[in-house]
Backbone as ProteinMPNN parsed JSONL, in Angstrom:
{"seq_chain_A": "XXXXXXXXXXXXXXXXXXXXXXXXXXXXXXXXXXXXXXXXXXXXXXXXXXXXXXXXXXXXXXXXXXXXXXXXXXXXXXXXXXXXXXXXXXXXXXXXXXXXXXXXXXXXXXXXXXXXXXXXXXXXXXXXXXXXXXXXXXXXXXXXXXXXXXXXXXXXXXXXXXXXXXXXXXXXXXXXXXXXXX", "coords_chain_A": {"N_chain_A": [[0.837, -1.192, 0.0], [0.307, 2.511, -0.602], [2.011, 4.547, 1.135], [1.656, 7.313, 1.331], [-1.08, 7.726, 0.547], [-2.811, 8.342, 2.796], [-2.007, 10.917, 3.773], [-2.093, 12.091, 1.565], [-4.606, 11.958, 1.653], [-5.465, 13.413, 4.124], [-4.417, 16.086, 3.51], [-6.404, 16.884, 1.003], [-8.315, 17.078, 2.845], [-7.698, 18.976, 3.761], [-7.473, 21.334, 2.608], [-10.107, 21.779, 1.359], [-11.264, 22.61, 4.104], [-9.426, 24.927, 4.196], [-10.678, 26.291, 2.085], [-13.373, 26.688, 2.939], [-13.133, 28.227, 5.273], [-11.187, 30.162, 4.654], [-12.724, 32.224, 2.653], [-14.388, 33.787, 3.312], [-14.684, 37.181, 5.586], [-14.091, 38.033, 8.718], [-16.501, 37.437, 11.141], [-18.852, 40.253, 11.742], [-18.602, 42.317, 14.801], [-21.169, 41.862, 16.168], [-22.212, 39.682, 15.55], [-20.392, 38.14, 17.219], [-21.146, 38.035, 19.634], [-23.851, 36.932, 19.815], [-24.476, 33.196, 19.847], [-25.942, 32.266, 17.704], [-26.311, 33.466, 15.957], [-23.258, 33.715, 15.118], [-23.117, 30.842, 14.817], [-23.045, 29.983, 11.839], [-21.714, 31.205, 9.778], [-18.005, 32.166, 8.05], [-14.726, 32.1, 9.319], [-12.177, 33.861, 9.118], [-8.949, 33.461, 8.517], [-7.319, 34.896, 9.703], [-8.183, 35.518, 12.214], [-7.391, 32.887, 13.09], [-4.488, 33.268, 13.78], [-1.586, 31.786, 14.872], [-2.73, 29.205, 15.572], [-2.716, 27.726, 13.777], [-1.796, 24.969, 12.155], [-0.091, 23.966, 13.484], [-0.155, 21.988, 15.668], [-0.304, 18.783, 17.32], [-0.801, 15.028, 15.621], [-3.923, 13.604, 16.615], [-3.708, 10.718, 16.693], [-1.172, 10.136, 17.048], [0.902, 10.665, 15.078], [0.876, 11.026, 11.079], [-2.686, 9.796, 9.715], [-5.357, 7.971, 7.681], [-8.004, 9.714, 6.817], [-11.367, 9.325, 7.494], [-13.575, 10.092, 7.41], [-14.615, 13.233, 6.38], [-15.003, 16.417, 7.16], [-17.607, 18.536, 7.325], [-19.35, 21.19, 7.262], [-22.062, 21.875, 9.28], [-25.14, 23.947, 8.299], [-26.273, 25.063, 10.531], [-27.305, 24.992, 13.805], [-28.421, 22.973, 14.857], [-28.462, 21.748, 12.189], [-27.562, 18.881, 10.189], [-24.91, 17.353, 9.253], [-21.231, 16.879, 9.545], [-19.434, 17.422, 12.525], [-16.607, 17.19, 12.663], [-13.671, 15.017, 11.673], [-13.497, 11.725, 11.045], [-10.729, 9.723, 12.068], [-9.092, 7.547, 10.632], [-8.387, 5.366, 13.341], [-7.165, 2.195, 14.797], [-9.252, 0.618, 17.449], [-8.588, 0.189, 20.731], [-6.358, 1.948, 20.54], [-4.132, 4.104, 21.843], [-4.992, 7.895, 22.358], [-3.669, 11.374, 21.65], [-3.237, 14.273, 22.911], [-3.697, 16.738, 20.969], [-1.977, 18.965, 21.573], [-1.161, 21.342, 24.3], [-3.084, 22.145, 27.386], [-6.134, 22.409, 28.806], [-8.304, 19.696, 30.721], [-11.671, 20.438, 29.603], [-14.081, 18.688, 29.599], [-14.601, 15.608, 30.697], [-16.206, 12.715, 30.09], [-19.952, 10.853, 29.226], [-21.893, 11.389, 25.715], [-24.437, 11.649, 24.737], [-23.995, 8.585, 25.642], [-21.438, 7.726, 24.632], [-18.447, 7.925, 25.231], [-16.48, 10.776, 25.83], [-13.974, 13.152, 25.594], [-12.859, 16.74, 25.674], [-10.398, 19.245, 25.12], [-9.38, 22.112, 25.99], [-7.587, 24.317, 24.469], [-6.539, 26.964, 24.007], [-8.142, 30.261, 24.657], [-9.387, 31.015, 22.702], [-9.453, 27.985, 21.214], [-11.027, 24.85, 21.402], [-10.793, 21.238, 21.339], [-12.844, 17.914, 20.891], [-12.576, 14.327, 21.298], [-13.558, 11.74, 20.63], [-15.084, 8.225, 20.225], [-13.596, 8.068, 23.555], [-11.972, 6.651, 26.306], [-11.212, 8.432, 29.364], [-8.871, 8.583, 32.26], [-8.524, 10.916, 33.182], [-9.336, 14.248, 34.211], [-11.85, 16.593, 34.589], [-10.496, 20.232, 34.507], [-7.743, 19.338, 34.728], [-4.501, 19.726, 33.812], [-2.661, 19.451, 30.303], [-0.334, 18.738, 28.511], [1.369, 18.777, 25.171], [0.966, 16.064, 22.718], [0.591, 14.3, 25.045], [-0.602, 11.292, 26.342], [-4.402, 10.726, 26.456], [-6.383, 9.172, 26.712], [-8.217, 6.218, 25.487], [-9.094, 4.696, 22.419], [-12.226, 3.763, 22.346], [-14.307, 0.797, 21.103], [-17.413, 1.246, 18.839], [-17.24, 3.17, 16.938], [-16.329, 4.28, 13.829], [-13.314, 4.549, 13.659], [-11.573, 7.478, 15.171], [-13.301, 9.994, 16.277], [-12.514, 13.264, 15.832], [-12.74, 16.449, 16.834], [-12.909, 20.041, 16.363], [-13.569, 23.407, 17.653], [-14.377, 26.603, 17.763], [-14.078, 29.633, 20.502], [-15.77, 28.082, 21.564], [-18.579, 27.87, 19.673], [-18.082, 27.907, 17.053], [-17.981, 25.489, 15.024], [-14.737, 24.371, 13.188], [-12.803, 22.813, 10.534], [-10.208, 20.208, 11.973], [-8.263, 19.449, 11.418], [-7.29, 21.541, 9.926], [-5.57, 22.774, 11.981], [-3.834, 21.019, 12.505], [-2.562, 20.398, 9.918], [-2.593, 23.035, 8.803], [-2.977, 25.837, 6.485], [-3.467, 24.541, 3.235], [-1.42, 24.678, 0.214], [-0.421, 25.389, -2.815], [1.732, 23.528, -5.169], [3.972, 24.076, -7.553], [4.51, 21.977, -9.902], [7.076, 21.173, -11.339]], "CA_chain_A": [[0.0, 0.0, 0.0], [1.479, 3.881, -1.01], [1.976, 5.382, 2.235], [1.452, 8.53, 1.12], [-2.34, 7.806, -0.065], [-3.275, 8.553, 4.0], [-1.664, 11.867, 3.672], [-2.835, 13.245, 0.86], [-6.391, 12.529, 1.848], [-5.584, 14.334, 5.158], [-4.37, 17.772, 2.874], [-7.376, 17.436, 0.609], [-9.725, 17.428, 3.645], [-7.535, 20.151, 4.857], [-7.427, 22.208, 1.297], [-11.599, 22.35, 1.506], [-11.498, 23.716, 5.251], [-9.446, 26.411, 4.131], [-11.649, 27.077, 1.662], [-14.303, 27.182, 3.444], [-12.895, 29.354, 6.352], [-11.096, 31.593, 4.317], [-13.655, 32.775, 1.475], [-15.062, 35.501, 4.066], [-14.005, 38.038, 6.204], [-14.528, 37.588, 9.859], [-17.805, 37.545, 11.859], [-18.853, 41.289, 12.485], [-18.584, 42.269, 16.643], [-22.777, 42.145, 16.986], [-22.511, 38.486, 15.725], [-19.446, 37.56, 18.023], [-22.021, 38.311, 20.928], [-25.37, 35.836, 19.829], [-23.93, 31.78, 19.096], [-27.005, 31.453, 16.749], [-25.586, 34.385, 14.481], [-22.172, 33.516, 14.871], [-22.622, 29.608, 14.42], [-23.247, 29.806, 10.359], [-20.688, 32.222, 9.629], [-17.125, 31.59, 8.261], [-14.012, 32.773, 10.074], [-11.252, 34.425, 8.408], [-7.514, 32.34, 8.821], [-6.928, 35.809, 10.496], [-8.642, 35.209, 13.601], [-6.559, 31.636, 14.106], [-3.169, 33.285, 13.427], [-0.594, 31.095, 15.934], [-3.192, 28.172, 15.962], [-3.005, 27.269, 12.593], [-0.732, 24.258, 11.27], [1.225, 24.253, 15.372], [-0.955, 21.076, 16.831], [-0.137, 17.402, 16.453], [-2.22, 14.237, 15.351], [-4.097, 12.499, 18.213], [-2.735, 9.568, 17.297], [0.66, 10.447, 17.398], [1.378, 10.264, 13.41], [-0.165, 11.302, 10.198], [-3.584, 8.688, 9.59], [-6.64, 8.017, 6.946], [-9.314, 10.204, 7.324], [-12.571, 7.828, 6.934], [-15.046, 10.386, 7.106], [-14.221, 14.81, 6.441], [-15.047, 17.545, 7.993], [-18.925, 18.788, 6.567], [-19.882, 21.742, 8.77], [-24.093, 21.876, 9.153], [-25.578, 24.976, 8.137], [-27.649, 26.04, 11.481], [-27.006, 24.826, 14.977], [-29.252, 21.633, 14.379], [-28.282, 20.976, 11.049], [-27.173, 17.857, 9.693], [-23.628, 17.442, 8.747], [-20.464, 16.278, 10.458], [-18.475, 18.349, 13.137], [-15.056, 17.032, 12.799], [-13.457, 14.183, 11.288], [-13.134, 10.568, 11.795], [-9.836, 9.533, 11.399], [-8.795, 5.542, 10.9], [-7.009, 4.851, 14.096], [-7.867, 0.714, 15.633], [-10.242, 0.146, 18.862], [-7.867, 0.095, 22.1], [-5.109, 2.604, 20.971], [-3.836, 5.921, 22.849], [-5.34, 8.518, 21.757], [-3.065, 11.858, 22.35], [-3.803, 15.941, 23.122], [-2.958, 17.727, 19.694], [-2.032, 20.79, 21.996], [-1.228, 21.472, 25.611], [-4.872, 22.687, 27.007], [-6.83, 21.77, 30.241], [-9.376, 19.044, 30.486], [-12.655, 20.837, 29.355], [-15.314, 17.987, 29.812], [-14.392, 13.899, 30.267], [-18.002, 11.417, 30.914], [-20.456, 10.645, 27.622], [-22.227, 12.202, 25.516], [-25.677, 10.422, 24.511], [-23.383, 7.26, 25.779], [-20.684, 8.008, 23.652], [-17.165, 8.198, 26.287], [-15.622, 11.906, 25.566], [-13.137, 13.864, 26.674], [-12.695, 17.879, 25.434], [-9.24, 19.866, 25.802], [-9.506, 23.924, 26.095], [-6.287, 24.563, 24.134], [-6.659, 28.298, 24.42], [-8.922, 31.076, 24.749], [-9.746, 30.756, 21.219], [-9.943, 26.68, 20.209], [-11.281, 23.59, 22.135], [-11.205, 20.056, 20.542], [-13.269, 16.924, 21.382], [-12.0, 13.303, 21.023], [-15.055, 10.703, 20.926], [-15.259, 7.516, 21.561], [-12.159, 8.359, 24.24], [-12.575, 6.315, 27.768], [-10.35, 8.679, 29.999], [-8.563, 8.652, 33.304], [-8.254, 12.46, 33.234], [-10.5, 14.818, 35.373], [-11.838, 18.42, 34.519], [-9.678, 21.187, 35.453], [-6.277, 18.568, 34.77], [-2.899, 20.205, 32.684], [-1.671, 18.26, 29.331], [0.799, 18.652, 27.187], [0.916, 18.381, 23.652], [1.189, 14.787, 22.68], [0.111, 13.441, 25.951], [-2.196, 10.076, 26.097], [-5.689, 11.422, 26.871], [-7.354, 8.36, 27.015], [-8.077, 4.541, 24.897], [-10.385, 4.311, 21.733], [-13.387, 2.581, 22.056], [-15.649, 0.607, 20.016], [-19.097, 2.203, 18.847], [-17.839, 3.851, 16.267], [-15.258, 3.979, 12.944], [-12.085, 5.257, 14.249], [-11.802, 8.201, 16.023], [-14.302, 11.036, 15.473], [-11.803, 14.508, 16.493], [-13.645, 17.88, 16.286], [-12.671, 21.408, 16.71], [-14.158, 24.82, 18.181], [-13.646, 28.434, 18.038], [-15.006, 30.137, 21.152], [-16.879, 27.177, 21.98], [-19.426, 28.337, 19.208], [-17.951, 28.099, 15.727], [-17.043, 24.618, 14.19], [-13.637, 24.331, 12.355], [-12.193, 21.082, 10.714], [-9.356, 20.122, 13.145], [-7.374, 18.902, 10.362], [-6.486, 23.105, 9.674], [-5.156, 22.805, 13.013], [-2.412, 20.072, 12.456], [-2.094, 20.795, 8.374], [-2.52, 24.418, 7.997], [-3.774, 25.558, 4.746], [-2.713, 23.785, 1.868], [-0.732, 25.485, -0.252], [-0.119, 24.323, -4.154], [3.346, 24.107, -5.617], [4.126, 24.022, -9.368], [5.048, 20.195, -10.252], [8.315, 21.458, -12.238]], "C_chain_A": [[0.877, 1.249, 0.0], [0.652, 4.081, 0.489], [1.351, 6.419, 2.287], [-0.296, 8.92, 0.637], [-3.078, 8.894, 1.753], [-3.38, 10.13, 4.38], [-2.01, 12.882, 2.7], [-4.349, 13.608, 0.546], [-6.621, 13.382, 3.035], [-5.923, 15.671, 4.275], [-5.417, 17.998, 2.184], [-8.514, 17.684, 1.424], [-9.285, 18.971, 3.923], [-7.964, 21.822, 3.693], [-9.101, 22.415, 1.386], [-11.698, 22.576, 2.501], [-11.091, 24.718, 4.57], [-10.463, 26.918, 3.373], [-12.188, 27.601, 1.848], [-14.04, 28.199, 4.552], [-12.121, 30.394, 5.681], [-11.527, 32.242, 3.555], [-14.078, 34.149, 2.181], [-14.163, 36.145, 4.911], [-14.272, 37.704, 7.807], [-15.819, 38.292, 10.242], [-18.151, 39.221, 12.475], [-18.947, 40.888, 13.775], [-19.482, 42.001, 16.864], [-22.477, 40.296, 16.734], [-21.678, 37.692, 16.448], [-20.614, 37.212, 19.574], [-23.104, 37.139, 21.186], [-24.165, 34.394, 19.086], [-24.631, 31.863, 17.974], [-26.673, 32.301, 15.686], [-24.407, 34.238, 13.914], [-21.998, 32.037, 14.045], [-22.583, 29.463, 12.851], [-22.245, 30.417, 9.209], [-18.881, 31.227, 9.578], [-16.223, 32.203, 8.787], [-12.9, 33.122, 9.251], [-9.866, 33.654, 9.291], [-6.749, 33.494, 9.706], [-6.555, 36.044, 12.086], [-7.768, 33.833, 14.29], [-5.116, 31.768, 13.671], [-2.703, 32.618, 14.93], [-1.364, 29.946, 16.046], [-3.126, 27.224, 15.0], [-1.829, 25.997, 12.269], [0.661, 23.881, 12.491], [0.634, 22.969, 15.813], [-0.362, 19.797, 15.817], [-1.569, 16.617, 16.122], [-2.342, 13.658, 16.661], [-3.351, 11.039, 17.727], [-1.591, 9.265, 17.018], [1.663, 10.487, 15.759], [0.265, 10.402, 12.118], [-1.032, 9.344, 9.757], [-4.737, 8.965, 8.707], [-7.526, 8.713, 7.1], [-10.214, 9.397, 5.999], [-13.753, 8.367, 6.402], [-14.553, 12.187, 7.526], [-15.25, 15.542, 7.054], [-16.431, 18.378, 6.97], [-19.698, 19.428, 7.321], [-21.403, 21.898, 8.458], [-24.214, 23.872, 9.413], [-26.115, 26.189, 9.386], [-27.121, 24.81, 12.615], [-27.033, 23.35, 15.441], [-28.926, 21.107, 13.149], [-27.547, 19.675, 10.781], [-25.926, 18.051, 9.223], [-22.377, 16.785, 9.771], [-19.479, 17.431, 11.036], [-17.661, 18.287, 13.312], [-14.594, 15.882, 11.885], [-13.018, 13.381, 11.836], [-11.587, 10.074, 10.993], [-9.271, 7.537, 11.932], [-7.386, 5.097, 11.915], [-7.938, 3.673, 14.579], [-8.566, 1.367, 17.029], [-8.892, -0.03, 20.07], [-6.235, 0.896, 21.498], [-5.176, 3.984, 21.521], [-4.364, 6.85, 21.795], [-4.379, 9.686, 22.499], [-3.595, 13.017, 22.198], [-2.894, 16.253, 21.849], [-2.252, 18.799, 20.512], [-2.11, 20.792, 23.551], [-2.329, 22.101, 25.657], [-4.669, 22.526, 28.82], [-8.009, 20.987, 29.66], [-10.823, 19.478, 30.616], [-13.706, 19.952, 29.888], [-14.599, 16.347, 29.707], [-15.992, 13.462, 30.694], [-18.425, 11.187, 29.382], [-21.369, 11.647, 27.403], [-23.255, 11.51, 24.245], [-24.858, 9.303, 24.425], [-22.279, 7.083, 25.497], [-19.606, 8.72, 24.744], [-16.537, 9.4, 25.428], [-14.612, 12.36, 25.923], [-13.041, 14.773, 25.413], [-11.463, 18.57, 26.303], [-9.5, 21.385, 25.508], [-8.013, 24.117, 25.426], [-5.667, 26.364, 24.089], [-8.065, 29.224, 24.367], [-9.522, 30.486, 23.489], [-10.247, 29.201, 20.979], [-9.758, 25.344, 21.324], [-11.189, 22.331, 20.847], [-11.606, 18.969, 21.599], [-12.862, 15.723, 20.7], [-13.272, 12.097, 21.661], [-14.811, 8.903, 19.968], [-13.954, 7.071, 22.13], [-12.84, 7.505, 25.138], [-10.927, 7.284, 28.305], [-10.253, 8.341, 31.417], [-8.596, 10.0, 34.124], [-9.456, 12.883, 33.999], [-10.362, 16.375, 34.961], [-10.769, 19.136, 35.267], [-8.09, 20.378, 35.125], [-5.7, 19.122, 33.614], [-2.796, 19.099, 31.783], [-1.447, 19.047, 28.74], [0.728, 18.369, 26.004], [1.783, 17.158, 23.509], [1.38, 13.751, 23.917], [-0.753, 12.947, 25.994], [-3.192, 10.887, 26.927], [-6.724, 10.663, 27.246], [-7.223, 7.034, 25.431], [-9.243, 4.642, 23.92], [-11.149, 3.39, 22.174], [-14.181, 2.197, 20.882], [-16.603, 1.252, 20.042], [-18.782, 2.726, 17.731], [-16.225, 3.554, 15.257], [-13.985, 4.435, 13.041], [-12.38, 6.314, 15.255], [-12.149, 9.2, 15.595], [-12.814, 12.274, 16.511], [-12.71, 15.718, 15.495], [-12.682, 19.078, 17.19], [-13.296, 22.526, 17.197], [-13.722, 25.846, 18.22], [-14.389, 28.868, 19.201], [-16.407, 29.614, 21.363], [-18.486, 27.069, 21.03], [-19.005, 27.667, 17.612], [-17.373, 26.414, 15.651], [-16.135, 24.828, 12.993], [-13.288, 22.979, 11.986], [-10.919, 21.349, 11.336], [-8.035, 19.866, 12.02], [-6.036, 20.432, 9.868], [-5.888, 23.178, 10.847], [-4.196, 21.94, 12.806], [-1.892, 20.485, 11.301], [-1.679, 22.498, 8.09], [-3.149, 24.43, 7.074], [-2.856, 25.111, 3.697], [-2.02, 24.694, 0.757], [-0.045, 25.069, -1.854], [0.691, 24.504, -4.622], [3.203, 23.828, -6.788], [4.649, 22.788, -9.427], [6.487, 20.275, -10.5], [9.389, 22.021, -11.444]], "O_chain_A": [[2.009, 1.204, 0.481], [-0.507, 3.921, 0.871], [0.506, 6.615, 3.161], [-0.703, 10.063, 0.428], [-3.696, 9.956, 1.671], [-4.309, 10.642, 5.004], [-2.178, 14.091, 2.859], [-5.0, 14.459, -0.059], [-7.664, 14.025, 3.15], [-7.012, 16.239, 4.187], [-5.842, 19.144, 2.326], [-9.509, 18.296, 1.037], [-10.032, 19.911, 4.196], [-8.502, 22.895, 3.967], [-9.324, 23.618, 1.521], [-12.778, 23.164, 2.445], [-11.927, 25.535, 4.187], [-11.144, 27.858, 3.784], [-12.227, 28.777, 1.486], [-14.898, 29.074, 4.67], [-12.317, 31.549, 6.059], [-10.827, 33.246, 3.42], [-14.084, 35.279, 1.691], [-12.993, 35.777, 5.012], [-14.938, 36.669, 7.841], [-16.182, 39.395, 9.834], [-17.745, 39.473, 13.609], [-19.221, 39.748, 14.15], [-19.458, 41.622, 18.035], [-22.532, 39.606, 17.752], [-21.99, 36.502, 16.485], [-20.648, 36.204, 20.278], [-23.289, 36.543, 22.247], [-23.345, 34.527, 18.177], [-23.976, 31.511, 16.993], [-26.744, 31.887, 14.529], [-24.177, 34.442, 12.723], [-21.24, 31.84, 13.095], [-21.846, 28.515, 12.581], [-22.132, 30.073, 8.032], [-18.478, 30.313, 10.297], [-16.658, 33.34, 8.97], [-12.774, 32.222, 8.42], [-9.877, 33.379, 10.49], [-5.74, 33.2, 10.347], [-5.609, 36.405, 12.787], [-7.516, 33.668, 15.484], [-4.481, 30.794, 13.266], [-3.32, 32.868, 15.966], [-0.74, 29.216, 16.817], [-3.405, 26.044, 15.214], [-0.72, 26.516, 12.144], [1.86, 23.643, 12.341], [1.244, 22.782, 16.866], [-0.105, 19.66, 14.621], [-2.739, 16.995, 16.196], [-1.503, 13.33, 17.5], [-2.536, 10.431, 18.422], [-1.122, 8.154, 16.77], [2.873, 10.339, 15.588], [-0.896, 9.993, 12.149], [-0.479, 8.256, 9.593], [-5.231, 10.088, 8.811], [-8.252, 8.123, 7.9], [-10.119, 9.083, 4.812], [-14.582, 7.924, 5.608], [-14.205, 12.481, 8.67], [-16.328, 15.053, 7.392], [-16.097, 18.786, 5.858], [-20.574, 18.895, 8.003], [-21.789, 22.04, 7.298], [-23.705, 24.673, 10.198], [-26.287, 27.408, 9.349], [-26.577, 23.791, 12.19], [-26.202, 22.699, 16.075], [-29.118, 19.899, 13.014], [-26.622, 19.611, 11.59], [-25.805, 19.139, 8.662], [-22.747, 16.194, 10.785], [-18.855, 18.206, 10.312], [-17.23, 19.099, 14.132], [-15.475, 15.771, 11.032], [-12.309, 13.532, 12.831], [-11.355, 10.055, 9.784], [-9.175, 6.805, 12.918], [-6.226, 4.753, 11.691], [-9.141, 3.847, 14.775], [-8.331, 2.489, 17.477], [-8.168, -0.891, 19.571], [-5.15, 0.508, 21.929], [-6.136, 4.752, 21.587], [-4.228, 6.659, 20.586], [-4.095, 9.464, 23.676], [-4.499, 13.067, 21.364], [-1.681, 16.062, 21.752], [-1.902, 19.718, 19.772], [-3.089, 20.261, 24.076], [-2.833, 22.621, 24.661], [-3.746, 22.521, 29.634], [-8.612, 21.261, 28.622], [-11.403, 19.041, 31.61], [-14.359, 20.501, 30.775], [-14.111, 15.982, 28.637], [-16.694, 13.98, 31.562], [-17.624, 11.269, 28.452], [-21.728, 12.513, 28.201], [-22.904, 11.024, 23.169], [-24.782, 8.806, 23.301], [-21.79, 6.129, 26.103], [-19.8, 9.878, 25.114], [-16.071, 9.087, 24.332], [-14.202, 11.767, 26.921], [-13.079, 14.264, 24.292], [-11.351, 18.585, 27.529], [-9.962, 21.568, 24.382], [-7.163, 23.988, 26.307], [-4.494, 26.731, 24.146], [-9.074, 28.647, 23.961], [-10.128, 29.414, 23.501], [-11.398, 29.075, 20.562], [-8.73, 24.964, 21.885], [-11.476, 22.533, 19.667], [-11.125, 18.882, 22.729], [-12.73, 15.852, 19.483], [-13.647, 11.811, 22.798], [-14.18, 8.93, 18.911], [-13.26, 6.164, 21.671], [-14.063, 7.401, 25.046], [-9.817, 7.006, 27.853], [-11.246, 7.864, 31.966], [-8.671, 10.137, 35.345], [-10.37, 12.144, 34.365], [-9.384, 17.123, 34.954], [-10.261, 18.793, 36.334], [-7.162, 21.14, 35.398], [-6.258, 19.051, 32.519], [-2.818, 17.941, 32.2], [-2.132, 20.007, 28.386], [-0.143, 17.548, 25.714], [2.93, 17.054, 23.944], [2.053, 12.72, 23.898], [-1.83, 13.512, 25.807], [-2.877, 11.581, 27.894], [-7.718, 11.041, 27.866], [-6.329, 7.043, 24.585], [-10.37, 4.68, 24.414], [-10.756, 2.242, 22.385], [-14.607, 2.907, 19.971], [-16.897, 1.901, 21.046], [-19.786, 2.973, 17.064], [-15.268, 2.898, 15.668], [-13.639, 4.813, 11.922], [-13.268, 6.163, 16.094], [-11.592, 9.631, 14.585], [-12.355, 11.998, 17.619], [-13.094, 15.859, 14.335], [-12.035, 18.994, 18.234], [-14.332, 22.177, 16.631], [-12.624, 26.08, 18.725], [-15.567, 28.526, 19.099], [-17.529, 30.12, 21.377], [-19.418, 26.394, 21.466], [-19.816, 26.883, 17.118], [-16.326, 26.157, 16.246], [-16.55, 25.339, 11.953], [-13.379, 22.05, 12.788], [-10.459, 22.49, 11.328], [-6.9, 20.309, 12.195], [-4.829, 20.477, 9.635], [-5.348, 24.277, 10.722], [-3.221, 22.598, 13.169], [-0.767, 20.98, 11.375], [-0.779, 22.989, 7.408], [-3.827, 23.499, 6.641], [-1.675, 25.392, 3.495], [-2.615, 25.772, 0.74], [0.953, 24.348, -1.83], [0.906, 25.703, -4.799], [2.165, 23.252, -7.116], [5.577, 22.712, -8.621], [7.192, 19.465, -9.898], [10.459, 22.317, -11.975]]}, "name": "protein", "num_of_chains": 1, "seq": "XXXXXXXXXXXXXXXXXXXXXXXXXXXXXXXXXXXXXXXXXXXXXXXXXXXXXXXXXXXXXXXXXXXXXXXXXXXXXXXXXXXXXXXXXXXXXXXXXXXXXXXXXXXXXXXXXXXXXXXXXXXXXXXXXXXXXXXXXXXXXXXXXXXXXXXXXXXXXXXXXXXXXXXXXXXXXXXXXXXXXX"}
């Protein structure tokens, strides 16, 4: 199998985030204020200068993505909030990003755990079983907790200000960037 197939389906997930986050300008100040104005809205690559293309993979090395990053229109909408990426059932899963432990327990059943990586950008790691406890320090590329079964690898999602979905993928990749072949 080409190695490299794993990798360049990461960059094309990552090449349609940017797209999609950098086509507009950022969220006027009135809609920073209401979630329900802000959530639909794209964010300018402005707003995540220093966050961008700095974070590792959870599982410790570039991996398949199974299922991309398809943000839902409206709060409720249908779509997917992060991507699943093809790591096996019982391995470490690790913190892209020193943080604090935002939320560990489930979530309709479904074992979580959420890291606060700064003011700005949370990510969630589902189906995690952790040891960890709200309020607890990690490090970037520290185990966070053990895939479980339930679901096709490991679903990882992103957040801006707890409000805005981002694919997470612009967070390890950056934006893609196209070179001349020659």
């Amino acid at each position: 199998m080409n190695k490299s197939r794993p990798v360049f389906a990461a960059l094309f997930a990552a090449l349609a985030a940017t797209l999609l986050v950098a086509t507009t300008a950022s969220p006027p100040s009135s809609a920073k204020n209401s979630s329900s104005a802000y959530f639909g809205q794209t964010v300018a690559l402005s707003e995540l200068s220093g966050e961008i293309g700095r974070h590792q993979w959870p599982s410790g090395h570039p991996v398949r993505v199974l299922r991309p990053f398809n943000p839902p229109s409206s709060p409720w909408g249908s779509g997917h909030r992060g991507v699943d990426l093809d790591i096996p059932t019982g391995s470490e899963v690790y913190s892209m990003q020193a943080g604090t432990v935002f939320f560990v327990g489930t979530i309709a059943g479904t074992p979580a755990i959420s890291i606060k990586h700064s003011a700005l950008i949370r990510t969630t790691y589902t189906p995690v079983k952790s040891d960890l406890t709200v309020g607890s320090p990690v490090s970037a590329g520290q185990k966070i907790g053990i895939l479980q079964a339930g679901h096709p690898g490991l679903h990882f999602g992103a957040k801006i200000d707890d409000r805005h979905y981002i694919n997470p993928l612009l967070l390890i990749l950056g934006p893609v960037r196209l070179l001349p072949t020659s």
